[in-house]
N, C-alpha and C positions, 0 to 999 in steps of 0.2 A: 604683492599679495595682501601685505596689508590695508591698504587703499581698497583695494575688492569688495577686502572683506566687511570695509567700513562703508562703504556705499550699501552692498547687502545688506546690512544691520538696518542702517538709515530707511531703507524700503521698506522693508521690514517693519518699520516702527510704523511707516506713515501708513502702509497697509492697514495697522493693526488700528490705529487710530483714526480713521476713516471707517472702518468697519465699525468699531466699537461705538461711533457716531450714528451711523448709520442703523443699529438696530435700536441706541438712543431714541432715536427719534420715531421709528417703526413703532417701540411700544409705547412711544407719548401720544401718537398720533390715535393709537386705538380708541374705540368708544363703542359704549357699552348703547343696545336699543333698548326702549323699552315702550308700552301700551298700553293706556288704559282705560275703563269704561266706567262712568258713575249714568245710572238710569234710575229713570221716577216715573210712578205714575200717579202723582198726587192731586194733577189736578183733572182727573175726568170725575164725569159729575152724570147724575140720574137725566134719564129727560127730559126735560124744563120746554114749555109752550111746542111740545112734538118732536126736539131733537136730544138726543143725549150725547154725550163725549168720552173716549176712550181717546186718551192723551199720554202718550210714553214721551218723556223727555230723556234726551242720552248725549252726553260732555263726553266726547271721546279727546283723547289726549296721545299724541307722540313725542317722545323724545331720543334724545342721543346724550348721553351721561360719559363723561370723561374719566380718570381713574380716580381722584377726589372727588367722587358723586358730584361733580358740578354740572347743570345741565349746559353743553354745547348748543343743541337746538332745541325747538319745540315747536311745536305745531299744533294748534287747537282749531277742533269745529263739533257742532252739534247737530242732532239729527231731530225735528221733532214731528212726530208722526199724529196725526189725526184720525181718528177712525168714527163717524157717524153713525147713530142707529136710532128708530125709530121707538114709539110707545107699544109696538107691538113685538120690538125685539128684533124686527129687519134693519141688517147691517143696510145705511142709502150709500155709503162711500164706495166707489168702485174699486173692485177687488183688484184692478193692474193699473191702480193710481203712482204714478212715479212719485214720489220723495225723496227730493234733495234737502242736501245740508243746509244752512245757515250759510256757510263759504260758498255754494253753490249759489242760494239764491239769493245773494248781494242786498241789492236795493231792493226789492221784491219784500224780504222780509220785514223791512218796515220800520228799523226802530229810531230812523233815521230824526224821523219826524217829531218823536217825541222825546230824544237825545237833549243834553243842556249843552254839549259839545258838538252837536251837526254830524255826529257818529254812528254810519252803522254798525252793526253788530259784529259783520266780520273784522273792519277796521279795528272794533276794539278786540275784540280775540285775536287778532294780529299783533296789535300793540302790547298785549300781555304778556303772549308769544316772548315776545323780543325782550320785556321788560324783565322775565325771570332767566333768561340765558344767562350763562354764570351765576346762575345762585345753586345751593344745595335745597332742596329740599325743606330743611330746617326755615332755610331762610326764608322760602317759598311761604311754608307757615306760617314767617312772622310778618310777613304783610299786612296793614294794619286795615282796617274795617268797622266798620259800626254795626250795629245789633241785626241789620238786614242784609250783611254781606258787602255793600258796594265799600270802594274802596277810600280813605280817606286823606294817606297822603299825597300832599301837593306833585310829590316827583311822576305820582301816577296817574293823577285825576283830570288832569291834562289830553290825558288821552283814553283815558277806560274812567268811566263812570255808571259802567252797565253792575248788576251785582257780579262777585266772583267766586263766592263760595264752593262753587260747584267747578272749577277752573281751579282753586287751590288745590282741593280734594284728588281732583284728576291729576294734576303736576305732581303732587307727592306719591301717589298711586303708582304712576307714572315708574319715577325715576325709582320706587323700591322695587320694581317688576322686571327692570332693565335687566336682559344679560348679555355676554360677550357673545355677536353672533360673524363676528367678523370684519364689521362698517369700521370707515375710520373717521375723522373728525372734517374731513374735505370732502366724503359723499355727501349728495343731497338727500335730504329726508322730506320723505312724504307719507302721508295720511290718506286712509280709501274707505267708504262708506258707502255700503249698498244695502237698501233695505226695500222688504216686500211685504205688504201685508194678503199674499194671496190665502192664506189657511185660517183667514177669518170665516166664520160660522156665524147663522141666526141663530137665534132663541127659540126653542120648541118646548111644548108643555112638558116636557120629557125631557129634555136637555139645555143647560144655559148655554148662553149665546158666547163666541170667543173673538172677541176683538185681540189680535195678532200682529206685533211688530217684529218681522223679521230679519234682522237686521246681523252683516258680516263687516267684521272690522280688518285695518290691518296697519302698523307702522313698515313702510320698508326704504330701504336706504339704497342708494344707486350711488356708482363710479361713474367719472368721465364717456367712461363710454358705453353708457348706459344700463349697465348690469348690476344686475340685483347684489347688494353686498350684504345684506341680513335681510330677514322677513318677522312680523312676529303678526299671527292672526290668532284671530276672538270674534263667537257670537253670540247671538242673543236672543233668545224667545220672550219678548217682555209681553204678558198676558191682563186682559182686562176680563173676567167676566161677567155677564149681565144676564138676567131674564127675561122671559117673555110680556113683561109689562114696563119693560125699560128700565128696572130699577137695577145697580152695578151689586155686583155680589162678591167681588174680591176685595179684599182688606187693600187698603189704598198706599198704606203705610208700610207696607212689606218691602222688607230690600230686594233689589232687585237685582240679580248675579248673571254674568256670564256664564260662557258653558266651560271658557277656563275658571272659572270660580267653581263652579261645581264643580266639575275633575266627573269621577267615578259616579256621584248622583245624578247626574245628566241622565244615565243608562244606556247609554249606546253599548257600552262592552259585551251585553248580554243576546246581543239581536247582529253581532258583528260577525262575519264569517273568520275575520283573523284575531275575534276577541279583543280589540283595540277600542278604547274607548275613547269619545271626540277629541278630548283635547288631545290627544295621544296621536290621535291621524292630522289634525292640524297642524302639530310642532314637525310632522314629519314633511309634511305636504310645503310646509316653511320653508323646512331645509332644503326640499328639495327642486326649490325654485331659488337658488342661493347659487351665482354665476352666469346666471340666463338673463334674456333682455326681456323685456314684456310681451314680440312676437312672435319670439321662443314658449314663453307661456300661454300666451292666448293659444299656440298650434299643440299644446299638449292632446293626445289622445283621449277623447270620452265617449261615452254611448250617449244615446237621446235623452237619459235621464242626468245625463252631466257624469255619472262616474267615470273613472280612468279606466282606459282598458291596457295600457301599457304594462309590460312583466314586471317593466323597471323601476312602478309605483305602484300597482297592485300588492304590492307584498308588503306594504304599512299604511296604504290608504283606498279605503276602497268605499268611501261618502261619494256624496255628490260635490264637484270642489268648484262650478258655476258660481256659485256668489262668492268663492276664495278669491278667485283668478278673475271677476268683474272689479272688486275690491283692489286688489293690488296694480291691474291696469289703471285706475283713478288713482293712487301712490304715486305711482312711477310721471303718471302725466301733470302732474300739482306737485312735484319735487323741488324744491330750496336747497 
């Protein structure tokens, strides 16, 4: 009996200690996501010899943060949008001009040529990528720099010598934004970016002109077998306005916020049938693609205008969620 009883015990332990490993490891494994967006419009300029510029620039940033705020991954690309308009205040730029990223258009983008390192642009957003995995945040900071941002230590310059100021900002951003949405440190993460300038407007003696970047964000993290294990989406109306003699009338210097930055200022909650305001229907519309594959999401239910008609997401979301679910299909397909 006693032999039994001692072998029972023995199982017993190893049970217990095997289990106790095992959830060990389940919560070391967790990682926190997080998103972030730094946008500018500082360099659009009036007319000059018949054309003027409306230029939004936007460093979006993904990460996956561990439980010591270290980042595990990261992911960096930019979006930068051009919008033309004439001396009379006619937008020339076609209103369903595609715009891709920086990651998207590779060598196309150009900065290859005038690189000191033979580097384009994504290569070095890649390399930075990689270069701040495992750091905090803090550390992220103290990356060292000269008065124009580009970077100056030898560990770095090797492979990024584009400026990074705007890639710091976004990392730290980033990883304070981070929360627990489920991912663990062996999904892949990816980055999605779609932007439209269709709600550009000319200039009329009556009304200034709206140069209009549209643009949906989104970090999300996939398992092995393909399913969505966190979401985090963000967008953005970054605005130029001009008049009807080509001269730019918005303060160039304005920050420029998401519509998760604004929260409740955005105003959507007041025009909302369920009184939900953007960010509120985003975080939901997040969660609610959290176990599904991407052609589980692309077959979500919508009308013409892109809203959901489903019972099972009409009751926290009832946007248009076409450039949510374009977005997160570009995540899932450019996953690490």
């Amino acid at each position: 009996m006693k032999k039994y009883l001692s072998i029972a015990a023995a199982v017993m332990l190893i049970a217990t200690t095997f289990s106790g490993c095992k959830k060990e490891e389940t919560a070391g494994d967790k990682v926190k996501t997080g998103l972030a967006v730094i946008s500018s419009i500082e360099k659009s300029s009036d007319v000059k010899d018949g054309t003027g510029l409306a230029q939004m620039d936007s460093t979006v940033v993904a990460v996956t943060v561990d439980k010591d705020d270290r980042i595990v991954k990261c992911v960096i690309d930019s979006v930068q949008t051009k919008i033309n308009f004439d001396a009379t205040g006619k937008i020339t730029t076609p209103l369903d001009t595609e715009f891709k990223t920086k990651n998207e258009r590779k060598e196309d983008y150009g900065m290859k040529k005038a690189s000191g390192i033979g580097k384009e642009w994504y290569e070095q957003a890649a390399a930075f990528a990689k270069y701040v995995e495992g750091k905090t945040a803090n550390e992220v900071a103290g990356i060292a720099v000269n008065q124009q941002k580009y970077p100056t230590g030898p560990d770095l310059t090797a492979s990024v010598t584009m400026a990074v100021g705007d890639l710091i900002e976004g990392v730290k951003k980033a990883v304070s934004n981070a929360r627990d949405k489920g991912s663990k440190a062996s999904d892949k993460l990816g980055l999605g970016i779609v932007t439209n300038i269709e709600k550009s407007t000319d200039a009329t003696d009556a009304k200034a002109g709206l140069a209009q970047a549209y643009s949906y964000y989104t970090a999300t993290t996939t398992d092995a077998d393909g399913k969505i294990t966190s979401c985090v989406l963000d967008a953005s109306q970054t605005d130029v306005n001009f008049d009807n003699t080509g001269k730019i009338t918005s303060d160039l210097t304005v920050e420029q916020k998401t519509k998760n930055q604004l929260g409740d200022a955005y105003g959507m909650k007041k025009a909302s049938k369920i009184g939900k305001e953007w960010n509120e229907q985003a975080a939901s519309f997040a969660d609610y693609v959290i176990g599904k594959t991407v052609s589980q999401v692309k077959g979500i239910a919508v009308d013409e205008a892109e809203h959901p008609t489903g019972s099972d997401l009409t009751s926290s979301v009832t946007m248009s969620v076409g450039g949510l679910i374009g977005a997160i299909e570009k995540a899932a397909a450019g996953a690490k």
